[in-house]
C-alpha positions as a Markdown table, in Angstrom:
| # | Residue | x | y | z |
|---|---|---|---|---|
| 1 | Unk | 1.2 | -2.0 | 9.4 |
| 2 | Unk | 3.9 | -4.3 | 8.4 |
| 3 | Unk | 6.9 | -2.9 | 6.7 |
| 4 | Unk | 6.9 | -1.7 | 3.2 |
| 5 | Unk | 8.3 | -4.3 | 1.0 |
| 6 | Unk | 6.0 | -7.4 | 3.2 |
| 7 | Unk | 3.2 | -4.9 | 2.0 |
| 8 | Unk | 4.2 | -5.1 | -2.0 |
| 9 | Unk | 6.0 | -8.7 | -1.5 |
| 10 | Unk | 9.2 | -7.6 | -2.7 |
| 11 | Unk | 12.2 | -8.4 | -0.7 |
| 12 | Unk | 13.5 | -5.3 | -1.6 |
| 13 | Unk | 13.6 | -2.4 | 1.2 |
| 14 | Unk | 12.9 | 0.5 | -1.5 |
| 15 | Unk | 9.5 | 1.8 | -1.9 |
| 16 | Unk | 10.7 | 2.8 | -5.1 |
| 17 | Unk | 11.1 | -0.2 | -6.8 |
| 18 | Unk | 7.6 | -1.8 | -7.9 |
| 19 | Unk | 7.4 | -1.6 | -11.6 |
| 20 | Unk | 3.9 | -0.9 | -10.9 |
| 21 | Unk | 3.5 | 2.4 | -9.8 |
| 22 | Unk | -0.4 | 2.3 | -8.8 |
| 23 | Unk | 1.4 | -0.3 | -6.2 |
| 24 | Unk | 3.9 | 2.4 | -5.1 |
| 25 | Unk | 1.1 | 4.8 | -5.1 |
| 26 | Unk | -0.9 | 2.7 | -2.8 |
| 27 | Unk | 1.7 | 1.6 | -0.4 |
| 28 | Unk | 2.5 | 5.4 | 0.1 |
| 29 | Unk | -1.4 | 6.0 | 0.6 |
| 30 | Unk | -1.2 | 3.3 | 3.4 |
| 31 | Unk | 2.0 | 5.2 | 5.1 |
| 32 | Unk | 0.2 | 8.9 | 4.7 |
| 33 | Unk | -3.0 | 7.0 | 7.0 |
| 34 | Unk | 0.1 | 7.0 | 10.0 |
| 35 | Unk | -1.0 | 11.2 | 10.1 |
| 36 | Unk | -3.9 | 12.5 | 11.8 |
| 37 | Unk | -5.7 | 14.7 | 9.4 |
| 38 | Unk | -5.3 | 18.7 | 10.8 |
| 39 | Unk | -2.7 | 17.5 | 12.9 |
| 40 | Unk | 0.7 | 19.7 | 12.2 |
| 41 | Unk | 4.4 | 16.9 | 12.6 |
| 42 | Unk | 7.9 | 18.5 | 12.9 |
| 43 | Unk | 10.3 | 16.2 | 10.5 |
| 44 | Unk | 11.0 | 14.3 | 13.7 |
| 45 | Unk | 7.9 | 13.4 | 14.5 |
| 46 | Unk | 7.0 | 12.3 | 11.2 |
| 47 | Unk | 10.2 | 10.1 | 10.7 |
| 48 | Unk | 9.3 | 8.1 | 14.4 |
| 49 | Unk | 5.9 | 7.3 | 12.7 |
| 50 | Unk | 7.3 | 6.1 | 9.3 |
| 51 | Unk | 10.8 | 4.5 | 10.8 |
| 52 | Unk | 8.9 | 0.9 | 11.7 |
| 53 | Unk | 7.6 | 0.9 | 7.7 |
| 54 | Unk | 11.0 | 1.8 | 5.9 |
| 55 | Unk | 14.7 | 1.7 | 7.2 |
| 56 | Unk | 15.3 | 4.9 | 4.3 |
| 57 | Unk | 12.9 | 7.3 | 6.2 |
| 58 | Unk | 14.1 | 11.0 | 4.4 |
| 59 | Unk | 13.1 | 8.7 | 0.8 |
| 60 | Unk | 10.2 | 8.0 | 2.1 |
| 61 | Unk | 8.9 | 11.2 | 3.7 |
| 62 | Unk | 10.4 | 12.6 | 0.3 |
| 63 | Unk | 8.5 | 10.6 | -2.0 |
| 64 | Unk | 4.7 | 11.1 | 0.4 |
| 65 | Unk | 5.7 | 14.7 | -0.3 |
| 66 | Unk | 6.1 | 14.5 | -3.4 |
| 67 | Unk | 3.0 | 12.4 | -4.3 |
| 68 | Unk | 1.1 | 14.8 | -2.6 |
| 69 | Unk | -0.2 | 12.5 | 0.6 |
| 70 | Unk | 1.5 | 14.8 | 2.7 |
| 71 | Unk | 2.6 | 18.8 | 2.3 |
| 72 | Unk | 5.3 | 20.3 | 4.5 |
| 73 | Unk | 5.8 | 24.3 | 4.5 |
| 74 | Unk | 8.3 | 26.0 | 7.4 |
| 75 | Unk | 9.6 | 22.8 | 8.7 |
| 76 | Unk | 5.8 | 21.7 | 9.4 |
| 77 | Unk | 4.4 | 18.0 | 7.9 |
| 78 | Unk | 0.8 | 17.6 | 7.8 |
| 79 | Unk | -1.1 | 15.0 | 5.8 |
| 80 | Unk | -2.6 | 16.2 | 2.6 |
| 81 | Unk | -6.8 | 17.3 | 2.5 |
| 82 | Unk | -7.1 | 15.0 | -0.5 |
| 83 | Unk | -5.0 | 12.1 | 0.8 |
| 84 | Unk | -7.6 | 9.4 | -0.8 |
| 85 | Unk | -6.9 | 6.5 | -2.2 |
| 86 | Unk | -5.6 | 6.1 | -5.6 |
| 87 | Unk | -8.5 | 5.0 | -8.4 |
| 88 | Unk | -7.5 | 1.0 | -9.2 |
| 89 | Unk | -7.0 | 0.7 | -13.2 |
């Protein structure tokens, strides 16, 4: 997957930053696909899959947390059950 910002066409590195958020939302369903599903990630784990995507890896683990793509309990990531796609408007 190419890095974040080639994915919106910003030039930005911020996943943040799209006006759009159905874009942002998108992008961050894209980055949640990098989890198996019922596969549990230590912080570690999930930042080594992510780091290629974004050079700000705690924002973005933050933000697929909390957009709900993936859910983290006792230092444990795991992708979310109802990590589908957002609805395009």
């Amino acid at each position: 997957m190419p890095a974040v910002p080639t994915v919106l066409g910003m030039s930005t590195t911020t996943p943040t930053d799209p006006t759009e958020p159905r874009k942002r939302l998108v992008v961050l369903h894209l980055i949640a696909q990098e989890l198996t599903p019922g596969e549990r990630y230590t912080q570690v784990e999930v930042d080594s899959r992510i780091r290629g995507l974004h050079p700000d890896v705690a924002a973005l683990r933050r933000q697929l947390v909390d957009e709900g793509f993936v859910e983290r309990r006792a230092g444990e990531y795991w992708r979310a059950d109802d990590s589908a796609p957002p609805m395009a408007s």
